[in-house]
C-alpha positions in Angstrom: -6.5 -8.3 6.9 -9.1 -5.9 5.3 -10.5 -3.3 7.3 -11.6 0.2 7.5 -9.6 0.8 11.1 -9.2 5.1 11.5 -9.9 5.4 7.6 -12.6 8.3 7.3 -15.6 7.4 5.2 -18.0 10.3 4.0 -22.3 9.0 3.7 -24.4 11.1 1.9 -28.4 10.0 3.3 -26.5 8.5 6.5 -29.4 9.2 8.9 -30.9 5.9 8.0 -31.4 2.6 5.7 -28.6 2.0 3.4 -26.5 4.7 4.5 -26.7 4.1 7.9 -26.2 0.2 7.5 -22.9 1.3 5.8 -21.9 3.7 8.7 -22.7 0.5 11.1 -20.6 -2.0 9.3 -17.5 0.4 8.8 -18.3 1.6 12.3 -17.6 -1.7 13.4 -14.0 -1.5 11.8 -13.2 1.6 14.3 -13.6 3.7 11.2 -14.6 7.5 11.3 -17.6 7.9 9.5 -18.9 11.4 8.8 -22.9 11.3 8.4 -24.7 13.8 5.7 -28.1 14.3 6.4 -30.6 16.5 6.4 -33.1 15.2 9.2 -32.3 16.4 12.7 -35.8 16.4 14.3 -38.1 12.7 14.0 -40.0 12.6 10.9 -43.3 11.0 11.1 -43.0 8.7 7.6 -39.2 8.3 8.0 -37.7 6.8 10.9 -34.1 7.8 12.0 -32.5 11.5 12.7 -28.9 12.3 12.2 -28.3 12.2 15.6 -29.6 8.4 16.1 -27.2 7.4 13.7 -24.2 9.3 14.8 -25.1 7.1 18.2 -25.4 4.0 17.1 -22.0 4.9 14.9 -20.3 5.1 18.5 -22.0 2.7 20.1 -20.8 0.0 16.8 -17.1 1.6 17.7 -17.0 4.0 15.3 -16.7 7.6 15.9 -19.2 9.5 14.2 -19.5 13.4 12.5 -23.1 14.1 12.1 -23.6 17.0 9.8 -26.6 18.7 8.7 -26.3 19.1 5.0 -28.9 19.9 1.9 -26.8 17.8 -0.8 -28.8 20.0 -3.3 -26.5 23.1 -1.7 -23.3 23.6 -2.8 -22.0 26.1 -0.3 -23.6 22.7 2.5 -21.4 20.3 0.6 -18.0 22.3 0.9 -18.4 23.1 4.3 -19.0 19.5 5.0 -16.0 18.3 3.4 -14.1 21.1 5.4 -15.3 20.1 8.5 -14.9 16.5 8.0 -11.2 17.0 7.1 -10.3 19.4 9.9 -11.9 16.6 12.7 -10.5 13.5 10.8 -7.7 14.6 9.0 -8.5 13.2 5.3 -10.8 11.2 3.7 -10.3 8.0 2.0 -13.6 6.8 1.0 -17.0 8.5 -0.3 -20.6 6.8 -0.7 -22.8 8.7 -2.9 -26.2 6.9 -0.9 -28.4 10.5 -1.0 -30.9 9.9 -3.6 -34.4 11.4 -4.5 -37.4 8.6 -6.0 -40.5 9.3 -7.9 -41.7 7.1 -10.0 -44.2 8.8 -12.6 -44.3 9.0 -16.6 -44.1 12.1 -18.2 -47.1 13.6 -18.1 -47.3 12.5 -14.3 -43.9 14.2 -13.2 -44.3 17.8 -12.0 -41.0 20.0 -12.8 -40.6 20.5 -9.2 -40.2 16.3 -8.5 -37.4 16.7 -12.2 -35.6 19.2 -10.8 -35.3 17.4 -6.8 -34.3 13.9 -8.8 -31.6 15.5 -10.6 -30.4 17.5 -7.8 -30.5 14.8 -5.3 -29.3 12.2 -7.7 -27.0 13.6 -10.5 -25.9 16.6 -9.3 -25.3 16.0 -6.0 -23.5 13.3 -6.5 -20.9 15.1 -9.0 -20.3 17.4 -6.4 -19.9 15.5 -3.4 -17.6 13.3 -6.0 -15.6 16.9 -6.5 -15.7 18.5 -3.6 -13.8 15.0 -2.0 -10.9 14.5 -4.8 -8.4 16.6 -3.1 -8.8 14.4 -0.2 -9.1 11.5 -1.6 -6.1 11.7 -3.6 -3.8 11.8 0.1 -5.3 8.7 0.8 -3.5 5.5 0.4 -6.7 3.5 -0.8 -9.4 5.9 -1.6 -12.6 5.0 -3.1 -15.8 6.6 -4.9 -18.9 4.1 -4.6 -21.9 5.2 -6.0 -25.4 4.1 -5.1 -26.8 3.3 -8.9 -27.4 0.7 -11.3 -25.7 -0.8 -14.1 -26.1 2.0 -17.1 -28.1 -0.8 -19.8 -30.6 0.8 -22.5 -33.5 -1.3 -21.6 -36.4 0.4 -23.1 -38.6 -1.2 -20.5 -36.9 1.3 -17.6 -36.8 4.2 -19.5 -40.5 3.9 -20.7 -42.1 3.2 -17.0 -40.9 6.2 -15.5 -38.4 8.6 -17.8 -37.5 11.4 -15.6 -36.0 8.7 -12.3 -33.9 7.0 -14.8 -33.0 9.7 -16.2 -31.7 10.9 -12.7 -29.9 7.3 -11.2 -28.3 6.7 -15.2 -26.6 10.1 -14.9 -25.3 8.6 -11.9 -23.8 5.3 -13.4 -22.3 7.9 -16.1 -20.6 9.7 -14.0 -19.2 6.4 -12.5 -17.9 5.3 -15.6 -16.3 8.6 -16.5 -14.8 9.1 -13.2 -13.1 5.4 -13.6 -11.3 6.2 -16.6 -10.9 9.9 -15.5 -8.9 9.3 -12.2 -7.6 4.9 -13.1 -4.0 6.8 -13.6 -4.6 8.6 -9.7 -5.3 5.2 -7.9 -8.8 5.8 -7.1 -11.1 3.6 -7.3 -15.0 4.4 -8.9 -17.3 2.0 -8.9 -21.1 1.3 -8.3 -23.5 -0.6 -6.0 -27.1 -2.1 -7.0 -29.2 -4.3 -5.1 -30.6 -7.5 -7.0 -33.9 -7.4 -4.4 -36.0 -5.0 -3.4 -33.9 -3.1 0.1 -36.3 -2.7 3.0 -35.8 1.4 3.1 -38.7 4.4 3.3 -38.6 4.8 -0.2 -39.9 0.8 -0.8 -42.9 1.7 2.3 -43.6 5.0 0.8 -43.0 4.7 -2.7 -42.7 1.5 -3.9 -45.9 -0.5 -1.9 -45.4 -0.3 1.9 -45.7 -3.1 4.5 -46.2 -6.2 2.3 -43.6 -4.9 -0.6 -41.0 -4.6 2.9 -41.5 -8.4 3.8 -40.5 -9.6 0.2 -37.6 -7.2 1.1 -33.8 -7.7 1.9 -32.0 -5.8 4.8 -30.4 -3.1 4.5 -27.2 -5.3 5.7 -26.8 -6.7 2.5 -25.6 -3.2 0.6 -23.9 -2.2 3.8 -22.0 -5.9 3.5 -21.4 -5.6 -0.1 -20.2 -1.8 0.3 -17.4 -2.9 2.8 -16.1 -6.1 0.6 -16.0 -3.2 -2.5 -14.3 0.0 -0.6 -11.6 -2.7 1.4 -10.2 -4.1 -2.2 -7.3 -2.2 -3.4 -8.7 0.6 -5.2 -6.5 0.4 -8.5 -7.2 -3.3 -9.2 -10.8 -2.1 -8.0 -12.5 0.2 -10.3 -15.2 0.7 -13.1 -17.8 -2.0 -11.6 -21.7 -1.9 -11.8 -22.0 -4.2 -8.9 -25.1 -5.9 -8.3 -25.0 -6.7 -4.1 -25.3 -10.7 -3.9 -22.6 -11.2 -7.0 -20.4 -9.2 -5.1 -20.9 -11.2 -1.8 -21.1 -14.9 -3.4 -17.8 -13.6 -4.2 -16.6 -13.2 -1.0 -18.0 -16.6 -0.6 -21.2 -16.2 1.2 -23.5 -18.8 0.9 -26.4 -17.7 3.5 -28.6 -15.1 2.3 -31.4 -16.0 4.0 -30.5 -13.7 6.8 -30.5 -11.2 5.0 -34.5 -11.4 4.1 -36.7 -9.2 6.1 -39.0 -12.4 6.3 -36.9 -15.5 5.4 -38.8 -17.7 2.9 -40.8 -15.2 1.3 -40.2 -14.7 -2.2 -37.6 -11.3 -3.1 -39.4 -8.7 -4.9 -36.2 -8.1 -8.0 -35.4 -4.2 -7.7 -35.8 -2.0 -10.5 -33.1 -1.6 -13.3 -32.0 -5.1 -12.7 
C-alpha cells in the first residue's frame, strides 16, 4: 500500500494554501513534515502562521517541524535542512511550493519585484533542491517535486508578463535538468501544475479576489495530486510536467466537483496551461 508512514517531507511556503494542504494530506499518512515559512505572527492579507500549520500537522497525525526560514537566505536554508535531519533523521521527499507572483510587463516591473521572483522562485528552489541531495540520496524513495508549469514557448505567456515567467520557467528547467542529472541516483524530479485557478492569497491578492476564488479549486486538489506523485517509485517516476487533474483521473478519480470552491461554477484555467 502507498503511503508516506514516518517518511520526512520538507514544504517550502508551508504556513498555508498549497503547502499546507500537502503537509495535511501527508500528515494524514503519520508522516513527519517539516514546515518552511516565514510568517510567525497573523498577517492581515494572508491568513495562516507557521505555527497554525504545524497544529493542524499534529492534529491530521502528523508530527510537525515548524521552521522560520527566508528561502531567499542561504545560511536560513542550511540550517533548516540541519535541523530537520537531526529531529527526523533524513529526508526523503522535498516540495519546492515557496514562490513569489507579480504579474506586470516590462516597463511595469520594478527591479526590486525581478530580483524577489527570482529569489523566491528560481533560486530558492535550486538551493533547497541542493541543500536536500545528501539526504535524499539515504532515502529509499526520495523525491524532488517542484511547484511549476510545463516549460512550453508559448509567446502568449512570455509576452503578458516577462519577468514571472521568467522566474516559474527557470523552475521547470531546473526540473528537467535535475531528472536527467540524478535518473542514475534513483531520485525522482518532477513537477506539479494546476489546470484551474487554486483558491490561494496570491489568486485574492493578485489575480482578482473574491469572485476569481469562487471559480477556484481547493487547495486539496495539488495536495491530492502531490501525494499520488511523491508515493510512486521514484525511478519509474521522474521528469513529468504534471498538470493536477491528469494526474488524479489517473488514479482514477472521477469526482472533481468537490474539489471546487463553489461546485457548478465555471473553473477559471490557470496561467501557463
Amino acid at each position: 500500500m502507498r503511503t508516506l508512514k514516518d517518511k520526512t517531507i520538507v514544504i517550502t511556503g508551508g504556513s498555508r494554501g498549497i503547502g499546507e494542504a500537502i503537509a495535511l494530506r501527508a500528515a494524514r499518512d503519520g508522516a513527519n513534515v517539516a514546515l518552511l515559512a516565514k510568517t510567525l505572527e497573523p498577517h492581515p492579507s494572508l491568513p495562516g502562521t507557521l505555527l497554525t500549520a504545524a497544529d493542524a500537522v499534529e492534529k491530521a497525525g502528523g508530527k510537525a517541524l515548524p521552521l522560520q526560514v527566508d528561502v531567499r537566505f542561504e545560511d536560513q536554508i542550511r540550517a533548516a535542512i540541519d535541523q530537520t535531519v537531526q529531529v527526523f533523521g533524513g529526508i526523503d521527499i522535498l516540495v519546492n511550493n515557496a514562490s513569489a507572483i507579480f504579474l506586470a510587463r516590462t516597463e511595469d516591473t520594478p527591479v526590486k519585484r525581478w530580483d524577489l521572483m527570482n529569489q523566491v522562485n528560481a533560486r530558492a528552489t535550486f538551493l533547497m533542491t541542493q541543500a536536500c541531495l545528501p539526504h535524499l540520496r539515504h532515502s529509499s524513495n526520495p523525491h524532488v517535486l517542484v511547484m511549476s508549469p510545463p516549460p512550453r514557448l508559448e509567446p502568449a505567456w512570455f509576452g503578458a508578463h516577462l519577468p514571472y515567467t521568467l522566474s516559474k520557467y527557470a523552475m521547470s528547467l531546473c526540473v528537467l535538468g535535475w531528472a536527467e542529472e540524478f535518473r542514475h541516483e534513483g531520485i525522482g524530479v518532477n513537477a506539479l501544475w494546476p489546470r484551474w485557478s487554486v483558491a490561494t492569497a496570491a489568486v485574492r491578492n493578485v489575480l482578482g479576489g473574491d469572485e476569481s476564488l469562487k471559480q477556484s479549486c481547493l487547495p486539496t486538489i495539488m495536495a491530492d495530486a502531490a501525494w499520488s506523485i511523491v508515493t510512486r517509485k521514484s525511478r519509474e517516476c521522474t521528469g513529468n510536467f504534471f498538470i493536477d487533474d491528469d494526474v488524479l483521473m489517473a488514479e482514477g478519480e472521477t469526482d472533481f466537483a468537490k474539489y471546487a470552491v463553489e461546485p457548478g461554477n465555471a473553473l477559471l484555467e490557470d496561467l501557463f496551461v
